[in-house]
C-alpha positions as CSV (number, residue, x, y, z in Angstrom):
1,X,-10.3,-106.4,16.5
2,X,-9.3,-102.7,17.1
3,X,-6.3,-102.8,19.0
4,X,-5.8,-102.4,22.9
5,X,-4.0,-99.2,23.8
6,X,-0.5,-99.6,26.3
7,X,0.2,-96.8,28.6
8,X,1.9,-96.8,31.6
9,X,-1.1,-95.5,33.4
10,X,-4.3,-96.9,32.7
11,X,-7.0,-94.8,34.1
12,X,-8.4,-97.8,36.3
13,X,-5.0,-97.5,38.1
14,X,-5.2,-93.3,38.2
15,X,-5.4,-92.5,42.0
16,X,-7.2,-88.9,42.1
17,X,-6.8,-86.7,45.2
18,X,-9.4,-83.6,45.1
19,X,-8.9,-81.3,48.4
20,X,-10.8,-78.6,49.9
21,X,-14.1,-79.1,48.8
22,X,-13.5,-78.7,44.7
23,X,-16.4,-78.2,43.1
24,X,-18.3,-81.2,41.7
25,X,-17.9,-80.3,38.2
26,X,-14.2,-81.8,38.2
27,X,-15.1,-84.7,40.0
28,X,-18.3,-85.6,37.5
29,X,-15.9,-85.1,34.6
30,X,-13.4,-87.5,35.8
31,X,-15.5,-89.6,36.6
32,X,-17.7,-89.4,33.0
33,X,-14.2,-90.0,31.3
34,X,-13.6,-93.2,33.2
35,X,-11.4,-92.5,36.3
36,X,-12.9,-94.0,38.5
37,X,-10.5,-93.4,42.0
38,X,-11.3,-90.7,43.0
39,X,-11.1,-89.3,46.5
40,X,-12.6,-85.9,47.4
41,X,-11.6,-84.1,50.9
42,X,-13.4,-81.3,51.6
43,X,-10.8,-79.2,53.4
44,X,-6.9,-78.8,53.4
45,X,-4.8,-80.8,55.3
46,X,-1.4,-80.0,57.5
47,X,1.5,-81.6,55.6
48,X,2.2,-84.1,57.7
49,X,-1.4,-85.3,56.1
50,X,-0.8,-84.7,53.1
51,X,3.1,-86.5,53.2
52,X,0.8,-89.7,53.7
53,X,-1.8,-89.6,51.5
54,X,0.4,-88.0,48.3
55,X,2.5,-91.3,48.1
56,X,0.2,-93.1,45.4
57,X,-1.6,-89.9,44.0
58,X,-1.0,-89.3,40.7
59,X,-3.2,-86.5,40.3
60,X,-3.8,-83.8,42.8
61,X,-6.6,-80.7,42.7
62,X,-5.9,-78.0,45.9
63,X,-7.5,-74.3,45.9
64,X,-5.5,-71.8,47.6
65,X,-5.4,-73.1,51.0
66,X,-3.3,-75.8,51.2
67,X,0.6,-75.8,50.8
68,X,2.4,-78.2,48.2
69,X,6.2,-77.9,49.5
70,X,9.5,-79.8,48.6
71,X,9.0,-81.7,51.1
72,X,5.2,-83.1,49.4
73,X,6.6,-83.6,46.1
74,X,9.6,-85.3,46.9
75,X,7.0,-87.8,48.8
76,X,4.9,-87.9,45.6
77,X,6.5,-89.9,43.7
78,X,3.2,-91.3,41.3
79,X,2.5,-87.3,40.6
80,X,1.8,-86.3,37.4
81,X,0.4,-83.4,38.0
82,X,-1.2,-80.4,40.2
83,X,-4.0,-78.5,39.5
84,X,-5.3,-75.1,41.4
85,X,-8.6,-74.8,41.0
86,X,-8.6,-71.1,41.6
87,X,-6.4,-67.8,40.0
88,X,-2.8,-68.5,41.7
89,X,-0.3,-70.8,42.0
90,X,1.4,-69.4,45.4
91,X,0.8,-72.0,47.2
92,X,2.8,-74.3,45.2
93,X,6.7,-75.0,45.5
94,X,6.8,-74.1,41.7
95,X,11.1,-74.7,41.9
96,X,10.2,-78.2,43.8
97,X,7.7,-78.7,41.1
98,X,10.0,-78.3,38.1
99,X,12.6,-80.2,39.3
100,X,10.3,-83.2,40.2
101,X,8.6,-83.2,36.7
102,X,4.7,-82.0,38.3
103,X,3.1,-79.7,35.8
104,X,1.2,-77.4,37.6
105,X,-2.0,-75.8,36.0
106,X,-4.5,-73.1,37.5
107,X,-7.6,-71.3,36.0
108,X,-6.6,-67.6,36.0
109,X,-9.6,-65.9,34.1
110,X,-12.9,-68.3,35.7
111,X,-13.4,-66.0,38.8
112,X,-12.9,-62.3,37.0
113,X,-16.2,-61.7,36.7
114,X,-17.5,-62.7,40.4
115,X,-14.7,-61.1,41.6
116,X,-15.1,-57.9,39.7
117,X,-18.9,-57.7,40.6
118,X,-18.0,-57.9,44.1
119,X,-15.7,-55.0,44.0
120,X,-17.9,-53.0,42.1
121,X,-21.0,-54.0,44.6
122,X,-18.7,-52.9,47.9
123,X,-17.5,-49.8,46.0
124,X,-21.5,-48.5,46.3
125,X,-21.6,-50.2,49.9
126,X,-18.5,-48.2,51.0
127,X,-19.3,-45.4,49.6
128,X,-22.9,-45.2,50.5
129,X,-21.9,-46.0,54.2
130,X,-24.7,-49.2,53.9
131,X,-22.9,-50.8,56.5
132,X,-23.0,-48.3,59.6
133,X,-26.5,-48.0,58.4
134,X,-27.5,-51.6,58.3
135,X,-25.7,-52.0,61.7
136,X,-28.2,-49.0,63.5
137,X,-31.1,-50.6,61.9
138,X,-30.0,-54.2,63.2
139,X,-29.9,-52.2,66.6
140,X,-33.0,-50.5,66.2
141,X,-31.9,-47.3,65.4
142,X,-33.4,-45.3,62.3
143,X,-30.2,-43.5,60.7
144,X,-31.9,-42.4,57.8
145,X,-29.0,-39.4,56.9
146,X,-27.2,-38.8,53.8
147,X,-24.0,-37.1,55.6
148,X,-20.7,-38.5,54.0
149,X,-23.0,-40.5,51.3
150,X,-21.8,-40.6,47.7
151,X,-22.9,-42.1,44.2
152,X,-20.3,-43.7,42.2
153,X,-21.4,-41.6,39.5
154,X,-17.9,-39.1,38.3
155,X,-16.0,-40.5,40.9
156,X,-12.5,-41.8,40.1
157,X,-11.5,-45.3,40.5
158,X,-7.8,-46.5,41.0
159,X,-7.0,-49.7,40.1
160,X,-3.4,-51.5,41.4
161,X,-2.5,-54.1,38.9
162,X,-4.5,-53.9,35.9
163,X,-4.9,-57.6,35.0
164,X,-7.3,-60.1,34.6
165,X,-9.6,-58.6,37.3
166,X,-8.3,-55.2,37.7
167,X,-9.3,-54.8,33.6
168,X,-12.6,-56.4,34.1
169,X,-13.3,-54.2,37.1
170,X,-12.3,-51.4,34.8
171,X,-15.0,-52.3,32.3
172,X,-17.7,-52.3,35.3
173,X,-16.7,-49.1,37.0
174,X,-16.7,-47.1,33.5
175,X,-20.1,-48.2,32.7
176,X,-21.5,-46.6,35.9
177,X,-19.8,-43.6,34.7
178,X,-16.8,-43.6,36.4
179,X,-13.6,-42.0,35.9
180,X,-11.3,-44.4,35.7
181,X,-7.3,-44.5,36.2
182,X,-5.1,-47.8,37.0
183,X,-1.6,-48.3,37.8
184,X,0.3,-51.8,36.5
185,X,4.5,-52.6,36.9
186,X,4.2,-53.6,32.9
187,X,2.9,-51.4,30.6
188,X,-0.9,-52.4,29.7
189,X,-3.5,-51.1,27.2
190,X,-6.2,-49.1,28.9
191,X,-9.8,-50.3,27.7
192,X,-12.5,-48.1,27.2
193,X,-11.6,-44.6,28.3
194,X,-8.9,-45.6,31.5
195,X,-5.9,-44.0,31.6
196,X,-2.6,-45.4,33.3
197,X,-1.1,-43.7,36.3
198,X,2.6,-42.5,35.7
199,X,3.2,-43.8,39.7
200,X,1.4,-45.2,42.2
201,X,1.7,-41.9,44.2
202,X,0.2,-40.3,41.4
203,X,-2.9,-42.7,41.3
204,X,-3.4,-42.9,44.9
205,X,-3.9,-38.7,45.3
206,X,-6.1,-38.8,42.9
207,X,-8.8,-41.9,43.4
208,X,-11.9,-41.7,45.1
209,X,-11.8,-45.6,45.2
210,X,-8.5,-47.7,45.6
211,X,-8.9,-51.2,44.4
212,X,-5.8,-53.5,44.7
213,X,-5.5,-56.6,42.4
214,X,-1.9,-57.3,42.3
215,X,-0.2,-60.9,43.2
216,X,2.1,-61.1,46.6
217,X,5.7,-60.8,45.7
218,X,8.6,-58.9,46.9
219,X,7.9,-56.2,45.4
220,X,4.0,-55.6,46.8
221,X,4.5,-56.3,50.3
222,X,2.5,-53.8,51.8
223,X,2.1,-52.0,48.9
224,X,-0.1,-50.0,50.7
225,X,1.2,-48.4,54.1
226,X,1.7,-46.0,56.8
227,X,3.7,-43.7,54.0
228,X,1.5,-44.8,50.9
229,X,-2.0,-44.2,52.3
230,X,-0.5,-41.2,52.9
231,X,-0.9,-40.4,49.6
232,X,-4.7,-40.7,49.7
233,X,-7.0,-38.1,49.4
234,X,-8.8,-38.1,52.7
235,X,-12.2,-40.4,52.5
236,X,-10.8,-42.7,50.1
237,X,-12.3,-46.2,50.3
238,X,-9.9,-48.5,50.0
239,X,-10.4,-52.6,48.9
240,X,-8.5,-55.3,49.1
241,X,-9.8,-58.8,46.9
242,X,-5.8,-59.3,45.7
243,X,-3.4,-61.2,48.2
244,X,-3.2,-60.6,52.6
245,X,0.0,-59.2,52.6
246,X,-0.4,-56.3,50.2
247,X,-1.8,-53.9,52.6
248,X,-0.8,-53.4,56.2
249,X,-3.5,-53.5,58.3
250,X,-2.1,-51.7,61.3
251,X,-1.5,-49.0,59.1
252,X,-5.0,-49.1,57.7
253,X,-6.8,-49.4,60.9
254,X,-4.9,-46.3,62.5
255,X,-5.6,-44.5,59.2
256,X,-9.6,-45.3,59.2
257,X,-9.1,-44.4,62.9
258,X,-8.2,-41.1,61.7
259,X,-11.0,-40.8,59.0
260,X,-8.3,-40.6,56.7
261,X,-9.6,-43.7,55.2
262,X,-13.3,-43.7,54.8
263,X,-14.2,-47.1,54.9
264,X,-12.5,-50.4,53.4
265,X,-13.1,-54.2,52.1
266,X,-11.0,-56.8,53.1
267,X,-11.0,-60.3,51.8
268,X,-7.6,-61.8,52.3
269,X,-5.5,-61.6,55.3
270,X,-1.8,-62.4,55.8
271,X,-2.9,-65.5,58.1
272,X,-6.1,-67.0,57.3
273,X,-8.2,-70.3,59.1
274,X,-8.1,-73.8,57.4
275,X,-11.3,-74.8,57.5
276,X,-15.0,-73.2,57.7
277,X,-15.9,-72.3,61.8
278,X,-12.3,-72.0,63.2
279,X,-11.3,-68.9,64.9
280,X,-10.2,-65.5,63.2
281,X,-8.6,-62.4,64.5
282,X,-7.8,-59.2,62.7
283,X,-7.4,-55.6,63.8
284,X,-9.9,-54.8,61.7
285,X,-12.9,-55.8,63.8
286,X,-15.6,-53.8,64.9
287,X,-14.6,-50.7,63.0
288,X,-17.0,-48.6,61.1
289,X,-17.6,-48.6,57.5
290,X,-15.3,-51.7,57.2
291,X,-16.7,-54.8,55.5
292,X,-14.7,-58.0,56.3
293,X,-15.4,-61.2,54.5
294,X,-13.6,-64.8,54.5
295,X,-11.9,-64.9,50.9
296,X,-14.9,-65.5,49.0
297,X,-14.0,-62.7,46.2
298,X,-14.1,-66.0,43.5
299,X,-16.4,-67.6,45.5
300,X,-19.5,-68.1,43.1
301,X,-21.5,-71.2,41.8
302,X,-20.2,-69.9,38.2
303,X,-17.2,-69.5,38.8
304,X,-16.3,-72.4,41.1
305,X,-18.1,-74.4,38.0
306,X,-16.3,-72.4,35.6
307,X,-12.6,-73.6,37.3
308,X,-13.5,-76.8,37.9
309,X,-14.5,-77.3,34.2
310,X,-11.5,-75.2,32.9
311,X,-8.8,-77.2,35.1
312,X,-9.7,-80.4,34.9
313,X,-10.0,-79.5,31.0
314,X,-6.0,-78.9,31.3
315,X,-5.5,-81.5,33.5
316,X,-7.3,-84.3,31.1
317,X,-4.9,-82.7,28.0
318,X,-1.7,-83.0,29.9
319,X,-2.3,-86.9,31.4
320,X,-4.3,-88.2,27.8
321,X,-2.7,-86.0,25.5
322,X,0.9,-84.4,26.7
323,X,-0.9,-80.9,26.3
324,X,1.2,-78.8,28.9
325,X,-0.2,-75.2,27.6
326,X,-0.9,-73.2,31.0
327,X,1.7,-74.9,32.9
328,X,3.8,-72.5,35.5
329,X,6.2,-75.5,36.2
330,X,6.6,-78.0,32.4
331,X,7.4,-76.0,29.0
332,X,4.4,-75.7,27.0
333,X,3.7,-77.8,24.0
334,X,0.7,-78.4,22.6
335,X,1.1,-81.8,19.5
336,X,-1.7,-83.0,17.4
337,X,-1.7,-86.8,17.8
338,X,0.3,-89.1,15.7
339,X,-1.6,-92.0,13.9
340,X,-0.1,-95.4,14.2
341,X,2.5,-94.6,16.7
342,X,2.8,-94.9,20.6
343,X,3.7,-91.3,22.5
344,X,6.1,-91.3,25.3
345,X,6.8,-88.1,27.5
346,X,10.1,-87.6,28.5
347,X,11.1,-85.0,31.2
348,X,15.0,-84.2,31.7
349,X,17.0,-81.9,33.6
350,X,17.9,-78.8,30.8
351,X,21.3,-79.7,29.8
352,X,23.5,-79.6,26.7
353,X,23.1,-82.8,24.7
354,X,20.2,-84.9,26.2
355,X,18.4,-84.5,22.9
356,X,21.4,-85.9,20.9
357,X,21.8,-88.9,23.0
358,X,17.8,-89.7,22.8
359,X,18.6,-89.4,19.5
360,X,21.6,-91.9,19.1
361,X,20.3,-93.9,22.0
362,X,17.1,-95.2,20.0
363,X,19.1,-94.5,16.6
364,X,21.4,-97.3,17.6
365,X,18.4,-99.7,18.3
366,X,17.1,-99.5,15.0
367,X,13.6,-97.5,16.9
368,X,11.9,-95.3,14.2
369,X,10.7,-91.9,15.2
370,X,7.4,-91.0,13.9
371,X,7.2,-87.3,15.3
372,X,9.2,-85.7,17.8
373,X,8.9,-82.0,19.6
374,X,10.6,-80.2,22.4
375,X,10.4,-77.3,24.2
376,X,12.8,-76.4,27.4
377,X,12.7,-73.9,29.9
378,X,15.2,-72.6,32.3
379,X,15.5,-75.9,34.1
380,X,13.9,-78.5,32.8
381,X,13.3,-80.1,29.0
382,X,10.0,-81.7,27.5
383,X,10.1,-84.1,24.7
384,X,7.3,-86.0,23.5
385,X,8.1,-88.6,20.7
386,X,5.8,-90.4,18.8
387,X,7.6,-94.3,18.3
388,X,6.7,-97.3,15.9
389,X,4.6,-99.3,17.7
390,X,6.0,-102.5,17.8
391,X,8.5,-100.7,19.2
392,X,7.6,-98.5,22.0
393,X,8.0,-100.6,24.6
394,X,11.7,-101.3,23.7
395,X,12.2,-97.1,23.4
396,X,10.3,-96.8,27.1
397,X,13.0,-98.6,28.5
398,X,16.1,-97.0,26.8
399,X,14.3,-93.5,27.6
400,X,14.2,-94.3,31.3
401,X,18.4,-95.0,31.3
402,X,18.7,-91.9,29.5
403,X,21.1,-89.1,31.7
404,X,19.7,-86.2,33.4
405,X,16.3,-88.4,33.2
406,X,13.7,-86.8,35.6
407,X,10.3,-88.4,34.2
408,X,9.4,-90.7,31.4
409,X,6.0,-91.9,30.6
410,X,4.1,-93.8,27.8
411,X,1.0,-92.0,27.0
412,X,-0.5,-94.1,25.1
């Protein structure tokens, strides 16, 4: 008779918490794999929702809307895990996350492409001035003028942050033949025939098309304002598919006011609305040649398919295997498994000498170590030992009086 495998958290006793309408794919491969308590919300909650309904979660998928503070995971208790089924991790308490143990995941390449096509497909709107077109037509009015309208064709596109999706927009915009320049913080390695910008000044007087794709930190708080549009050569279309609070919006409205600013796409706002049909303000409405759209830039069946499939992929290696590659919150170790042993995870504050008393604490107990590894960050260390079986129950024990203990758990 084969024998039964011990872990601490059979996946009968798994409790699964799925908000803001995650695609199916996740929930079909849980489910196929044998979780079977699963509960799927289809928007985001307030916090004071989510402080009752984390207590007995152990694993939790959220997309960008709703916000995992100390607060939540010091409730969570059960947590294992978090996983972002979309490109950032900004909505997570990623200190509060460490300390507590959580490994966070997220999927930051699934939605490139859809995100990429989209900019390149509002780059020809813009420019072509489809919308104030569409709009007379809607009203009955033939406009059928090709004042101010431009091909794509040998004009220059500036790309802000050069990325994930700022390099697979480059890719696109080349191969419609245009000229193509991009401006990054790090030093990056142009594909095709793009060319970095020395400054962002630099790239902003010469592109025809401004394209931000840059994550919201200190340092790109309105990255684009009164004194950086400046910069732009009059016309300039100007998108936004990155983060709300990269570009000031009073400043763009007064400078597409001016015609300074030809026309613009906006997809994220610094506040946005919870759920589908609440209310939504920005001083962007009813302008001209301005196409406004609720942060859908990722917002395809492929890739919502695509992230579902490539989180829960992460997810299912860190609770089954101890696989934390592609964590922003547990060091990253990925172990092959270790034939006739038991695994236990063990997650401790990073301190001098908790290693050597694991050591000597299971040492002294006559416990055999089959395989060990470690990996540490700036606050926190991950070991994963692989114990004699008809041992690893004693060793579980031991490992849970062990100082600076934040997490231990028997895999399997």
């Amino acid at each position: 008779m084969a024998d039964k495998k011990v872990t601490s958290y059979p996946k009968e006793k798994i409790n699964i918490l799925f908000l803001e309408n995650i695609s199916d794919v996740a929930v079909r491969q849980f489910e196929q794999a044998g979780y079977s308590n699963i509960k799927k919300l289809s928007g985001a909650v307030s916090e004071a929702d989510l402080l009752r309904e984390i207590r007995n979660v152990h694993l939790l998928g959220i997309r960008s809307k709703t916000q995992i503070s100390a607060a939540v995971l010091q409730a969570a208790q059960k947590l294992q895990a978090i996983g972002c089924f979309c490109i950032g991790v900004n909505q997570v308490d990623l200190d509060a996350a460490t300390a507590c143990g959580v490994a966070v995941f997220n999927a930051p390449y699934s939605n490139t492409r859809s995100v990429a096509e989209l900019v390149i497909g509002t780059s020809i709107i813009l420019t072509r001035k489809v919308l104030d077109k569409n709009k007379a037509a809607h009203d009955g009015k033939w406009m059928k003028d090709a004042t101010g309208s431009h091909e794509l064709r040998g004009k220059t596109i500036g790309i802000i942050g050069y990325g994930n999706i700022g390099s697979q927009v480059s890719v696109l915009a080349e191969g419609l033949g245009m000229k193509v320049i991009f401006y990054d913080a790090e030093t990056k390695l142009p594909l095709g025939n793009a060319s970095a910008s020395r400054s962002l000044k630099e790239l902003l007087q010469q592109a025809d098309v401004v394209t931000l794709h840059v994550p919201e930190i200190a340092s790109t708080i309105n990255l684009l304002n009164k004194t950086t549009i400046g910069y732009c050569k009059p016309g300039v279309v100007i998108i936004n598919y990155a983060r709300g609070g990269v570009v000031d919006l009073g400043a763009l409205k007064k400078a597409l006011v001016s015609g300074q600013v030809g026309g613009a796409a906006v997809d994220v706002f610094p506040q946005e609305p919870e759920k589908n049909g609440d209310d939504f303000t920005t001083v962007l409405q009813g302008l001209p040649n301005v196409m406004l759209t609720p942060h859908i830039g990722g917002s395809t069946q492929e890739a919502q398919n695509n992230i579902g499939s490539d989180v829960s992929g992460k997810l299912f290696n860190y609770l089954e295997k101890g696989i934390s590659t592609g964590s922003h919150s547990t060091p990253a170790l990925a172990l092959p498994p270790q034939e006739g042993a038991h695994r236990i995870l063990h997650i401790h504050n990073n301190v001098p000498g908790v290693l050597s008393q694991i050591n000597t604490l299971l040492s002294k107990n006559d416990i055999n170590i089959l395989g060990q590894y470690l990996k540490t960050n700036d606050k926190i260390g991950y070991v994963v030992l692989d114990i004699d079986k008809d041992l690893s129950s004693s060793a579980l024990e031991l490992l849970k009086g062990v100082k600076e203990t934040i997490k231990v758990r028997m895999l399997y």
